[in-house]
N, CA, C and O atoms as a GROMACS GRO file, in nm:
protein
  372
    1UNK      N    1  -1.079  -1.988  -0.077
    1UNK     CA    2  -1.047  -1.850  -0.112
    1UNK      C    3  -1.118  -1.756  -0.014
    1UNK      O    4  -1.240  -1.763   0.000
    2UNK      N    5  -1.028  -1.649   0.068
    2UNK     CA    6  -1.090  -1.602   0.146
    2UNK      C    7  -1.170  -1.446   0.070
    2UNK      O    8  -1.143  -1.419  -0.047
    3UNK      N    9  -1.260  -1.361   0.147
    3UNK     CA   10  -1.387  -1.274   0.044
    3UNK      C   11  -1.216  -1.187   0.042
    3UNK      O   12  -1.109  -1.202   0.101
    4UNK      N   13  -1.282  -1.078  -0.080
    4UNK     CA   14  -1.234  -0.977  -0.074
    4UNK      C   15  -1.218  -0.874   0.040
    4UNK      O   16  -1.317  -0.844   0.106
    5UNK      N   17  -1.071  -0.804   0.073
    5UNK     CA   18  -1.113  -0.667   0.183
    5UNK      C   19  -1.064  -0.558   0.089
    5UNK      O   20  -1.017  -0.585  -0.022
    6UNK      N   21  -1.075  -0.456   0.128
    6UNK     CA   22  -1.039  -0.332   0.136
    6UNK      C   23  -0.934  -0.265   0.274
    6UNK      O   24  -0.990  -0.258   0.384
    7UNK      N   25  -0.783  -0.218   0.264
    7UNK     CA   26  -0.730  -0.172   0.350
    7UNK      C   27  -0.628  -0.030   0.263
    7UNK      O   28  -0.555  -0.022   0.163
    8UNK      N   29  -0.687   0.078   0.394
    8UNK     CA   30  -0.605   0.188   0.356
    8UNK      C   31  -0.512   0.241   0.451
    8UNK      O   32  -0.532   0.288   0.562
    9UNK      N   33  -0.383   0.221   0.371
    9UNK     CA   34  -0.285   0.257   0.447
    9UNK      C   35  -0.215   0.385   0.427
    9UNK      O   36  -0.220   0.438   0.316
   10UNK      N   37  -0.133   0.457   0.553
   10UNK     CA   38  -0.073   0.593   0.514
   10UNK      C   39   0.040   0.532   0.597
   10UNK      O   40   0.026   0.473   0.704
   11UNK      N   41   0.140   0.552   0.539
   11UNK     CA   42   0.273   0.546   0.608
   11UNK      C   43   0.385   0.648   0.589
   11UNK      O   44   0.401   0.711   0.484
   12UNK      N   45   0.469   0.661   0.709
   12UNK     CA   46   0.498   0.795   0.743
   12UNK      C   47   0.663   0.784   0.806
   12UNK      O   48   0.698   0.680   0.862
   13UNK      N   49   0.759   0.902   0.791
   13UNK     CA   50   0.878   0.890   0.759
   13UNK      C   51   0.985   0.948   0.638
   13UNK      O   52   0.972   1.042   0.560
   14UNK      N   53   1.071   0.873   0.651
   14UNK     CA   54   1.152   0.931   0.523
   14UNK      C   55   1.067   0.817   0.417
   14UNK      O   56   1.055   0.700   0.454
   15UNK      N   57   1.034   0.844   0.343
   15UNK     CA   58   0.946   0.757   0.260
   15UNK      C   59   0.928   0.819   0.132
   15UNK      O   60   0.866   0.739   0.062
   16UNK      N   61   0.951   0.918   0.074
   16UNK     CA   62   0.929   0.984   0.003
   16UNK      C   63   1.108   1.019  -0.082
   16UNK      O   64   1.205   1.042  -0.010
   17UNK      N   65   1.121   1.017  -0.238
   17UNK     CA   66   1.213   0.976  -0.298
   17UNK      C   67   1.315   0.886  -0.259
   17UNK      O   68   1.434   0.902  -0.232
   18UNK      N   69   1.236   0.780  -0.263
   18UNK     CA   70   1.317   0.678  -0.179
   18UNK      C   71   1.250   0.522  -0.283
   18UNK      O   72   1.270   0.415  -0.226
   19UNK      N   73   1.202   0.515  -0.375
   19UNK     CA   74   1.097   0.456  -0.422
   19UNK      C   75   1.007   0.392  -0.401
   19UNK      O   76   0.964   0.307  -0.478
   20UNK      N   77   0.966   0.418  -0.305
   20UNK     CA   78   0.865   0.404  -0.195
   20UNK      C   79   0.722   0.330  -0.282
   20UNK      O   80   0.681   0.216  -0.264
   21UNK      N   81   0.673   0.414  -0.362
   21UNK     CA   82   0.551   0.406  -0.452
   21UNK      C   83   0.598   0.292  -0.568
   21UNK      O   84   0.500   0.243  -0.624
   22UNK      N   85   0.690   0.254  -0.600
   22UNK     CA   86   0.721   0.179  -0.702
   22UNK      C   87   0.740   0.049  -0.685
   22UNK      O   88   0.698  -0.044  -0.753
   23UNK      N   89   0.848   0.045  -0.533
   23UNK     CA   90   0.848  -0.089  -0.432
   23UNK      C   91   0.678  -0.147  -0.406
   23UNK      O   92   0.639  -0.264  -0.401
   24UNK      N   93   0.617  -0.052  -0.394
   24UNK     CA   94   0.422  -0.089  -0.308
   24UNK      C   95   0.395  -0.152  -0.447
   24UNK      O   96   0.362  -0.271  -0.450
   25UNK      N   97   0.406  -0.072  -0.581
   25UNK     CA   98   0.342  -0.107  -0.677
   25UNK      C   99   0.413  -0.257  -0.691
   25UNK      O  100   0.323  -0.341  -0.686
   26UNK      N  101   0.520  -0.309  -0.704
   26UNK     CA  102   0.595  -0.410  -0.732
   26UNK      C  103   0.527  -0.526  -0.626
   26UNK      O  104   0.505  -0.639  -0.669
   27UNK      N  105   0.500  -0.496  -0.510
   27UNK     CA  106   0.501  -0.591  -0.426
   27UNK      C  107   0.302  -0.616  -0.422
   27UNK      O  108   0.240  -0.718  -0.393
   28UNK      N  109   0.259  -0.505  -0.454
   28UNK     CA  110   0.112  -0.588  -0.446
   28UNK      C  111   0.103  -0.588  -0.542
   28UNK      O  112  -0.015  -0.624  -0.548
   29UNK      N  113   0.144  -0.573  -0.677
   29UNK     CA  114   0.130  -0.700  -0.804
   29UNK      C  115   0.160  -0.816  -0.766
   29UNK      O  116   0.083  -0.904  -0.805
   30UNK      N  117   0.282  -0.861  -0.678
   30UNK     CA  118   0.320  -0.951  -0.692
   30UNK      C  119   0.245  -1.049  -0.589
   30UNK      O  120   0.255  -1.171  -0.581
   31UNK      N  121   0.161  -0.956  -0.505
   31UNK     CA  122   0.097  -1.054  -0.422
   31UNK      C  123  -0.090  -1.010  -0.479
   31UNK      O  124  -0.171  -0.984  -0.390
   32UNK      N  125  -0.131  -1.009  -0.612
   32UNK     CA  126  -0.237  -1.008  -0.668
   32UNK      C  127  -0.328  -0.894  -0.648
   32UNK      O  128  -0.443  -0.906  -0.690
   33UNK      N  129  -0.283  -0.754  -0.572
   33UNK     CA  130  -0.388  -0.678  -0.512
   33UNK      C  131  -0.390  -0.560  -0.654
   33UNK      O  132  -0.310  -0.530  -0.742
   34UNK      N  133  -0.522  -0.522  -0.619
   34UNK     CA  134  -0.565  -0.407  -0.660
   34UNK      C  135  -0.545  -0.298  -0.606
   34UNK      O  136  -0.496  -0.314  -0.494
   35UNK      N  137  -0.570  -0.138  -0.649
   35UNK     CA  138  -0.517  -0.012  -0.634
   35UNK      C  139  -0.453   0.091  -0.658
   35UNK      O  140  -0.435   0.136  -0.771
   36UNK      N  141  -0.409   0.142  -0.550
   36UNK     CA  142  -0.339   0.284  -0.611
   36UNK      C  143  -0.209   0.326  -0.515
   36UNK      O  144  -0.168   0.225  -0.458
   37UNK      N  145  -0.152   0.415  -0.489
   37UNK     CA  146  -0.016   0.437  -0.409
   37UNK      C  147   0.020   0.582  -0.467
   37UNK      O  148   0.035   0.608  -0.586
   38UNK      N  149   0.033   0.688  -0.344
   38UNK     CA  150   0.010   0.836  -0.418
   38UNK      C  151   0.122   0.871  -0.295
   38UNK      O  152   0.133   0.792  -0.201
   39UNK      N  153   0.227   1.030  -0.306
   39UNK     CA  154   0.268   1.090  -0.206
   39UNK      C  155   0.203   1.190  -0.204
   39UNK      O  156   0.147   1.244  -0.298
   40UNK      N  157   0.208   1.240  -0.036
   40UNK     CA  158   0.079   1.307  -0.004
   40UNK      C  159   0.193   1.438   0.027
   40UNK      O  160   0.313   1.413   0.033
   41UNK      N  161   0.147   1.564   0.043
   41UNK     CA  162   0.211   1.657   0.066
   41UNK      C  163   0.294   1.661   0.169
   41UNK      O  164   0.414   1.686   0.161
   42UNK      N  165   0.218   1.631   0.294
   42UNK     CA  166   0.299   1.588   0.374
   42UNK      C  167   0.420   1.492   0.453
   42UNK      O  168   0.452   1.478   0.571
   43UNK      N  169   0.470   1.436   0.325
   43UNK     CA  170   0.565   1.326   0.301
   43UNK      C  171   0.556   1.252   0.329
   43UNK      O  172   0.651   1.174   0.331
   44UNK      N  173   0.412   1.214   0.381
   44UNK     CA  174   0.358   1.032   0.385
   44UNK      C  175   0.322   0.996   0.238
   44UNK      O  176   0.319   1.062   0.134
   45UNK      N  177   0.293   0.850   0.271
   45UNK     CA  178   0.312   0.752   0.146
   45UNK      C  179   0.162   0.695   0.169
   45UNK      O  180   0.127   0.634   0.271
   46UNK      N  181   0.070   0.728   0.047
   46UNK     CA  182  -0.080   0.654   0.108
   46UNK      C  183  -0.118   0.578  -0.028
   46UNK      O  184  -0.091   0.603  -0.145
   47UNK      N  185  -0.198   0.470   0.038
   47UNK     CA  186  -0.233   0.393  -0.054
   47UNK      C  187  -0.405   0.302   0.008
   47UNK      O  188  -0.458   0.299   0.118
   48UNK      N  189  -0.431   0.259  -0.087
   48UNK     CA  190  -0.575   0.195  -0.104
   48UNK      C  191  -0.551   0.023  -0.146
   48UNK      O  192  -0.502   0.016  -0.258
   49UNK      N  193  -0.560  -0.029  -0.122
   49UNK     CA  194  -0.572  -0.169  -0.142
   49UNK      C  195  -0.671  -0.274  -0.178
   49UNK      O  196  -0.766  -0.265  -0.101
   50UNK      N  197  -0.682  -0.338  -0.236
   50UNK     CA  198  -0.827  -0.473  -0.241
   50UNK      C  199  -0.738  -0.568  -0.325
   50UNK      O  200  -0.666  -0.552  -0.423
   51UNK      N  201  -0.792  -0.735  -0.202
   51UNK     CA  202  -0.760  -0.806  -0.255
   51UNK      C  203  -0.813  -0.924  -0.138
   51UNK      O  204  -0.905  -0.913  -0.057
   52UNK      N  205  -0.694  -1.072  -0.166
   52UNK     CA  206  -0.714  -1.163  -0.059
   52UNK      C  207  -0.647  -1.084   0.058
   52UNK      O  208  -0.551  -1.010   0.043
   53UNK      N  209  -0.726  -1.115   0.207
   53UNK     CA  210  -0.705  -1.026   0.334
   53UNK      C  211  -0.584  -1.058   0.396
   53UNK      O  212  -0.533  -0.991   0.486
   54UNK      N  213  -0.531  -1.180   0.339
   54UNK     CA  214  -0.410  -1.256   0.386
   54UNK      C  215  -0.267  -1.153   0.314
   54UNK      O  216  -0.157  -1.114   0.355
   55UNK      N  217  -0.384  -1.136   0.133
   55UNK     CA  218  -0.192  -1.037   0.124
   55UNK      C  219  -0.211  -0.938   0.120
   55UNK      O  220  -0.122  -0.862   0.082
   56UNK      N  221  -0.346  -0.884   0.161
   56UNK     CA  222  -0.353  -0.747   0.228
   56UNK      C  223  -0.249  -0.728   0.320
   56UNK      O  224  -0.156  -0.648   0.316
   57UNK      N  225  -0.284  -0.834   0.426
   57UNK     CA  226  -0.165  -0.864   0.581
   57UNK      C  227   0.016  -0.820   0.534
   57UNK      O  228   0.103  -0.748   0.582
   58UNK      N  229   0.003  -0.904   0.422
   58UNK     CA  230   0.133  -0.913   0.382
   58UNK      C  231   0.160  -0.773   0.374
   58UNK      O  232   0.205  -0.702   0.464
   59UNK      N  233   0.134  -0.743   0.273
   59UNK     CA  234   0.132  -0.550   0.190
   59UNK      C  235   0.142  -0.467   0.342
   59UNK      O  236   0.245  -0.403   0.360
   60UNK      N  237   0.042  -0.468   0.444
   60UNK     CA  238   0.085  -0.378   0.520
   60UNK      C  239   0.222  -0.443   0.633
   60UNK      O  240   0.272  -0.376   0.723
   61UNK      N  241   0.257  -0.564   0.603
   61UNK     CA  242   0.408  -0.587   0.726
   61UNK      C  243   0.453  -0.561   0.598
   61UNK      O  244   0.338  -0.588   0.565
   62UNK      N  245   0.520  -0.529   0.471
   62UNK     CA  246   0.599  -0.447   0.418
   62UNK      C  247   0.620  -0.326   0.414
   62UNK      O  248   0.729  -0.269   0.407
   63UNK      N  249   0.507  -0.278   0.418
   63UNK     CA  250   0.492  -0.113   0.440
   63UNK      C  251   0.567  -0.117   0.603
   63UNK      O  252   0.599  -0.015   0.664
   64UNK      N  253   0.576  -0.179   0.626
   64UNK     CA  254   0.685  -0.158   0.767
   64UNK      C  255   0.829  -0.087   0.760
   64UNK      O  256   0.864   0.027   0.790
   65UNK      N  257   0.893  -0.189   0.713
   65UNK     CA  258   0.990  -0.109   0.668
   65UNK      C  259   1.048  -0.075   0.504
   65UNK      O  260   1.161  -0.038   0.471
   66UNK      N  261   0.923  -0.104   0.416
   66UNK     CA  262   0.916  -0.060   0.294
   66UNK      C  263   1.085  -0.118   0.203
   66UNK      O  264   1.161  -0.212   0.229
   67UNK      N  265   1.089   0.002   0.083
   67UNK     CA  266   1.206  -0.063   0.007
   67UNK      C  267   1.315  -0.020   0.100
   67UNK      O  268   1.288   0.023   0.212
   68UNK      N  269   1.488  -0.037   0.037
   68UNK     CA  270   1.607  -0.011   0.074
   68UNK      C  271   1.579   0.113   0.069
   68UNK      O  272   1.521   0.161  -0.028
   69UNK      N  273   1.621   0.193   0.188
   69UNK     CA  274   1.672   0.363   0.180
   69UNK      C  275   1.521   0.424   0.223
   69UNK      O  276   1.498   0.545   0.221
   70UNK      N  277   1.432   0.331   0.260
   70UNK     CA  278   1.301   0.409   0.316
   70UNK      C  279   1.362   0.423   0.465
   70UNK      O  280   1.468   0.373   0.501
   71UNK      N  281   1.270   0.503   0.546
   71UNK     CA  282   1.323   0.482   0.694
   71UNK      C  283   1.140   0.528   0.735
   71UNK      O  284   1.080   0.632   0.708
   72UNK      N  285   1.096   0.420   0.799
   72UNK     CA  286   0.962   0.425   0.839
   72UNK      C  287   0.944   0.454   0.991
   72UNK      O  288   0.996   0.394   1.085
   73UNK      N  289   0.849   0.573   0.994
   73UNK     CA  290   0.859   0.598   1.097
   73UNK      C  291   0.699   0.536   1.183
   73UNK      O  292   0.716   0.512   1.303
   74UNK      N  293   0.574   0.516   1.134
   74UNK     CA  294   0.455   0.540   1.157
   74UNK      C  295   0.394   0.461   1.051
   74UNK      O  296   0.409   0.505   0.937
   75UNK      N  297   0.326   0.347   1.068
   75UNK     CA  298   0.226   0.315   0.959
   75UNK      C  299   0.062   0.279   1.021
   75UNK      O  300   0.030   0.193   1.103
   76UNK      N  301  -0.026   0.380   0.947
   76UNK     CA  302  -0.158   0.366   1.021
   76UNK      C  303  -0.226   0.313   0.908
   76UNK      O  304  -0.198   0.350   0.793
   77UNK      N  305  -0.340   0.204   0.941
   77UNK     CA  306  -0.406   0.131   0.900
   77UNK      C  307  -0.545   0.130   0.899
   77UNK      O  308  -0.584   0.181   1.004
   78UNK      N  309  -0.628   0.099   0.835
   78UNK     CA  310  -0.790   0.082   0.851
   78UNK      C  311  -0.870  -0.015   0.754
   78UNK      O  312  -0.895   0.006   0.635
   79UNK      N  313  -0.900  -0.109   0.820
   79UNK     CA  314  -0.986  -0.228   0.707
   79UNK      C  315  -1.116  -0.155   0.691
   79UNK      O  316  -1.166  -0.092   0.784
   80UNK      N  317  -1.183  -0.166   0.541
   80UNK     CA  318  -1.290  -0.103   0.506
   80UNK      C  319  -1.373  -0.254   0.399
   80UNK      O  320  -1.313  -0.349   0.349
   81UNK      N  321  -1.464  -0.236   0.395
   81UNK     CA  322  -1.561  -0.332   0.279
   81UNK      C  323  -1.481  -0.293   0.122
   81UNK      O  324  -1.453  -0.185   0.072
   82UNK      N  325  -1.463  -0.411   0.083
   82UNK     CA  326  -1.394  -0.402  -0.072
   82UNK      C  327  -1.481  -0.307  -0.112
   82UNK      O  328  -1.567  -0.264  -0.035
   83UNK      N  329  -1.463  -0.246  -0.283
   83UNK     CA  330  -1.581  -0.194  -0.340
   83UNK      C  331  -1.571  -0.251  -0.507
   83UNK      O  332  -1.647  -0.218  -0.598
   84UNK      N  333  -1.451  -0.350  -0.516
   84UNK     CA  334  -1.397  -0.375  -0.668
   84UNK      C  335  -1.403  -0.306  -0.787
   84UNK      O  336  -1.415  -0.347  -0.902
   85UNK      N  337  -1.388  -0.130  -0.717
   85UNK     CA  338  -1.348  -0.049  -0.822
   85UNK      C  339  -1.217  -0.021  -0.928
   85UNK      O  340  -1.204   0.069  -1.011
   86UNK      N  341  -1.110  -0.154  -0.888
   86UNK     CA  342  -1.000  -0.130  -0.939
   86UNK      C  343  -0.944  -0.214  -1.069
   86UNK      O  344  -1.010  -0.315  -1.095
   87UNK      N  345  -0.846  -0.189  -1.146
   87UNK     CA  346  -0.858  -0.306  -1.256
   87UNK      C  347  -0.691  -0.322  -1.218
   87UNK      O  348  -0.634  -0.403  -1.290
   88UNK      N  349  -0.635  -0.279  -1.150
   88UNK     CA  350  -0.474  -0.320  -1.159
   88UNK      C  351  -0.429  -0.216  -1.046
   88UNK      O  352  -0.505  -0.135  -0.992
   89UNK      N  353  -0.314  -0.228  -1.023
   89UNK     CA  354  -0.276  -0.114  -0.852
   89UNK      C  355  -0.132  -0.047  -0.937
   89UNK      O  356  -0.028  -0.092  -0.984
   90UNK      N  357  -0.218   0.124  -0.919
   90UNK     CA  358  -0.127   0.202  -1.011
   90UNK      C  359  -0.073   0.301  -0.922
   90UNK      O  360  -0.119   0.297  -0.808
   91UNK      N  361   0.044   0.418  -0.955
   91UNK     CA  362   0.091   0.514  -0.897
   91UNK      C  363  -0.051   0.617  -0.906
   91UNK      O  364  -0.139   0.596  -0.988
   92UNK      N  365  -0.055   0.706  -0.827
   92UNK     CA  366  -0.123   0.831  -0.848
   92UNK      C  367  -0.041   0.957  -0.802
   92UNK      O  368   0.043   0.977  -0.715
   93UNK      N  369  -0.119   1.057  -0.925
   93UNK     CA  370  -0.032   1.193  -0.878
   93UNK      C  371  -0.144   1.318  -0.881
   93UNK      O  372  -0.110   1.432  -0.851
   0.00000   0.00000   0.00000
C-alpha cells in the first residue's frame, strides 16, 4: 500500500454546467479518494484530493478531459503532504 498524498487540482475550460463536479465526485469515490470539488467564479473546476498516489494519478488523467459535454482547456496540478482531514469527497459551494 502506497503512503497517503494530497493533490490539488484546478481545471479550466468549458467545465462548468456540464457536470463536471458530480462526474469528479463519482469517479474519486470510485477510485477510494477523499475531498471536495467546488466551481470557482471564474469557471474553473477546483478540487482537493487525498488518497492512494496511484488514483490520485488516475483522478487527475480524468480531469483531462472530464465527463461528456466538458471541453477542457488547462488542468494545473500540485502534490502537497496528505493532512487526513477528510471523511468522504463532497461537492462544495
Amino acid at each position: 500500500m502506497q503512503p497517503q498524498a494530497r493533490i490539488h487540482i484546478i481545471v479550466y475550460g468549458d467545465v462548468q454546467g456540464v457536470f463536471f463536479r458530480a462526474g469528479t465526485v463519482s469517479e474519486a469515490k470510485k477510485l477510494g479518494l477523499k475531498g471536495w470539488v467546488r466551481n470557482n467564479p471564474d469557471g474553473s473546476v477546483e478540487m482537493v484530493a487525498e488518497g492512494d498516489k496511484t488514483a490520485l494519478g488516475r483522478l487527475l488523467e480524468w480531469c483531462a478531459h472530464g465527463p461528456a459535454g466538458a471541453s477542457v482547456s488547462k488542468v494545473e496540478h500540485r502534490w502537497v503532504d496528505a493532512a487526513g482531514e477528510f471523511a468522504d469527497f463532497v461537492v462544495r459551494y
